[in-house]
C-alpha positions, 0 to 999 in steps of 0.5 A, a space after each residue: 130869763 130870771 123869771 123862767 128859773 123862777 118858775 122852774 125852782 118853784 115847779 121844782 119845790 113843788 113837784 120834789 113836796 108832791 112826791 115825798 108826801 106820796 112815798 109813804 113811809 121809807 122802806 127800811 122803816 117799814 122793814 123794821 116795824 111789827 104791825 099787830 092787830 088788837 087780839 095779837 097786842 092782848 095775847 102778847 101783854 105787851 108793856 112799854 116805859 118812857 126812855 128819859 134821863 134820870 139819876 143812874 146808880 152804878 152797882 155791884 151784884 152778890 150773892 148770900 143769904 138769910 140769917 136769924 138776926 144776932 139777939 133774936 133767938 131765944 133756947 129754952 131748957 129745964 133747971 131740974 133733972 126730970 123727964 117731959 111728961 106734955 108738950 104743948 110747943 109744936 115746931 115752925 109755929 108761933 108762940 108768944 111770950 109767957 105761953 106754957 110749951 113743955 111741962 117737966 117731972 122732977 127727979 126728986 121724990 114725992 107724991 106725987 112728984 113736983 112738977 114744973 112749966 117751962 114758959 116761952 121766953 119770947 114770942 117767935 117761932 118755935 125751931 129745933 124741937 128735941 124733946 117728947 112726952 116721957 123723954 128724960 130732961 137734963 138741964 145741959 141740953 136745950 130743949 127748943 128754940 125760938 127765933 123772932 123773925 120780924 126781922 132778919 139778917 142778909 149777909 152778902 159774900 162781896 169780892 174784896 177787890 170791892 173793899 173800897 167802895 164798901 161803907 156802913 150806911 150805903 144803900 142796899 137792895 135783897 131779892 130773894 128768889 122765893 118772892 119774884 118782883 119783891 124788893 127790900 132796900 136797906 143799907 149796909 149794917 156792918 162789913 166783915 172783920 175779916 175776909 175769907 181767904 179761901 173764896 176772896 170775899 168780904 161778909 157785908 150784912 144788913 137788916 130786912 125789916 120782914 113784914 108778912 114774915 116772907 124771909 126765912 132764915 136760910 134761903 139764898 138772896 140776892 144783893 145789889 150794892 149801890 157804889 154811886 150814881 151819875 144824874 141825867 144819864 138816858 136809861 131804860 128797863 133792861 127788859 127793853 133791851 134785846 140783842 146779842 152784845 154786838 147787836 142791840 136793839 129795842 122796840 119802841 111804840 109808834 107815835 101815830 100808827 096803832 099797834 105798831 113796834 119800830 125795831 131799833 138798834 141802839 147804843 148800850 153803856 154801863 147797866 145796873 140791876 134794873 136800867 141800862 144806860 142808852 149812849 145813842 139810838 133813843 130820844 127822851 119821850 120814845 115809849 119803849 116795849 117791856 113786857 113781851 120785847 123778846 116775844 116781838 122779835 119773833 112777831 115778824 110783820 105781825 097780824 095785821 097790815 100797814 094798810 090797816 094801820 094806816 086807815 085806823 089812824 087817819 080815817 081814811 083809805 090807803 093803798 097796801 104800800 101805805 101811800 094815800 089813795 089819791 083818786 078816790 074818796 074814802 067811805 071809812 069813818 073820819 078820825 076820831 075827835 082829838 087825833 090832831 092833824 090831818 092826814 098829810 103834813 103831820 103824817 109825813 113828819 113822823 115819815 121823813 127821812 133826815 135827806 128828805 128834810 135836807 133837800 126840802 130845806 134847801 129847796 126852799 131856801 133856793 127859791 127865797 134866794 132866787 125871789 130875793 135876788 129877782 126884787 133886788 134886780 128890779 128895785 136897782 133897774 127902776 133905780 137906774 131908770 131914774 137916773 
């Protein structure tokens, strides 16, 4: 009698492995993913990043703008009464230090009368030109200026309730709206003596090293302060993240199948200007869709067939549900050199269910007990006999 449940347990195992590696994939996974075609993966650009854990700044976004950084605007003007008589300077254009920009006529008597050059007093661009050939010059009105852009001020308006997490030296990063996917990091220079009462917030400024002169005094910028940092959170590009509030999710890449998204919801903490934290829903290693996500949650079941993906990932044929074609020998080419598994066991790793493992697993561990149990019977029947 024990050797019939024997049998029955092992027939059981076997019959119960045979079925679920003929499922195929389960269905709510196959609900959840695109499969795109070659043409359709091109035309979407589509992107992806490693979700992994790293160190996760906490931050606080402002608004400001760009400002000619104190000590580097120069104003030029005559120290004679007199009239311009050339002006070589021209305004938004660079000049360097000791170049002639306006030539005066004196006032006083003479003949001819005296003239003088008035220099540029440092190299820079020239702004707010107020003279012309023949005006009169008048030693209390400034001429032009000068400022020196190499670099410039960023002067953010942070809400005072921020005031205590505001410290010289603390990291800072600028985007100005004029340069998209530019990024200045700096640190905090100074925080305003004062607050203004009437909107709430605090002056924090700091210095932008303006290499290629981008930065210009007056445009809007935009400022990310960095409050601190927590290490080994699990994060992902924002531009991953889809969904309304209440409902997040992402596409994460196939590990097997090519040119296939699962769509997966996921739990979402805290976010910066760049990451956001992922608290469930994602392992480290899952390849997640940057660039053209929002573009996939309108794909539907995409160009191309599970079919297909299927056959091009294995080398061989499948039925349209996904479930290999067991009575007939496939005419496709064999897999590619370093695919690394045949087309069973390694496939339906990647398709099991956690309640598919849990019933194989305990299957298994059934018949081990049963086989144990049976050699344990024999071993004290034979005992017995020799007594």
């Amino acid at each position: 009698m024990l050797m019939n449940l024997l049998r029955l347990a092992l027939l059981a195992v076997v019959l119960f492995a045979s079925r679920a590696f003929a499922a195929g994939p389960a269905p709510d996974k196959l609900a959840r993913t695109v499969i795109l075609d070659e043409t359709a993966v091109k035309n979407l650009r589509l992107e992806t990043a490693t979700a992994e854990e790293q160190s996760f700044e906490r931050t606080a976004f402002a608004l400001g703008r760009i400002e000619v950084l104190p000590g580097q605007r120069a104003v030029l003007s005559s120290r004679i009464a007199g009239r311009a008589v050339e002006v070589m300077a021209r305004p938004d254009h660079e000049v360097k230090a000791g170049e002639p920009l306006v030539v005066v006529e004196s006032r006083l008597p003479g003949d001819p009368p005296s003239q003088i050059t008035l220099r540029a007093p440092r190299s820079g661009f020239v702004t707010q030109l107020a003279v012309a050939p023949g005006e009169p010059v008048d030693p209390a009105k400034p001429l032009l200026a000068i400022v020196d852009l190499g670099t410039v001020y960023g002067v953010a308006r942070v809400p005072e309730h921020l005031a205590d997490q505001l410290l010289r030296g603390r990291k800072l990063r600028v985007r100005a709206p004029g340069w998209p996917g530019e990024v200045w990091e700096t640190t905090i220079e100074h925080l305003g003596a004062e607050a203004d009462p009437t909107t709430g917030t605090l002056e924090v400024a700091c210095h932008l090293h303006n290499e290629g002169l981008w930065l210009r005094p007056g445009m809007r910028a935009e400022f990310t302060l960095v409050l601190g940092a927590r290490l080994g959170v699990m994060a992902i590009p924002r531009a991953a993240l889809q969904g309304d509030p209440a409902s997040r999710h992402v596409f994460i890449k196939d590990y097997e199948l090519p040119h296939a998204f699962e769509k997966v919801p996921v739990v979402t903490g805290e976010q910066n200007d760049a990451f956001v934290e992922i608290v469930s829903g994602l392992l480290p290693g899952d390849e997640v869709v940057t660039r053209g996500s929002y573009s996939l949650s309108f794909a539907g079941k995409g160009s191309g067939s599970l079919k297909e993906a299927l056959d091009a990932a294995h080398g061989h044929a499948h039925n349209e549900d996904g479930t290999e074609m067991a009575s007939e020998k496939s005419t496709l080419p064999e897999a590619e050199p370093g695919h690394g598994h045949s087309h069973g066991p390694a496939h339906r790793e990647s398709l099991f269910t956690p309640l598919t493992w849990f019933f194989a697993f305990t299957s298994g561990t059934l018949l081990f007990a049963l086989i144990g149990n049976a050699l344990g019977w024999r071993k004290a029947k034979v005992a017995a006999r020799q007594v």
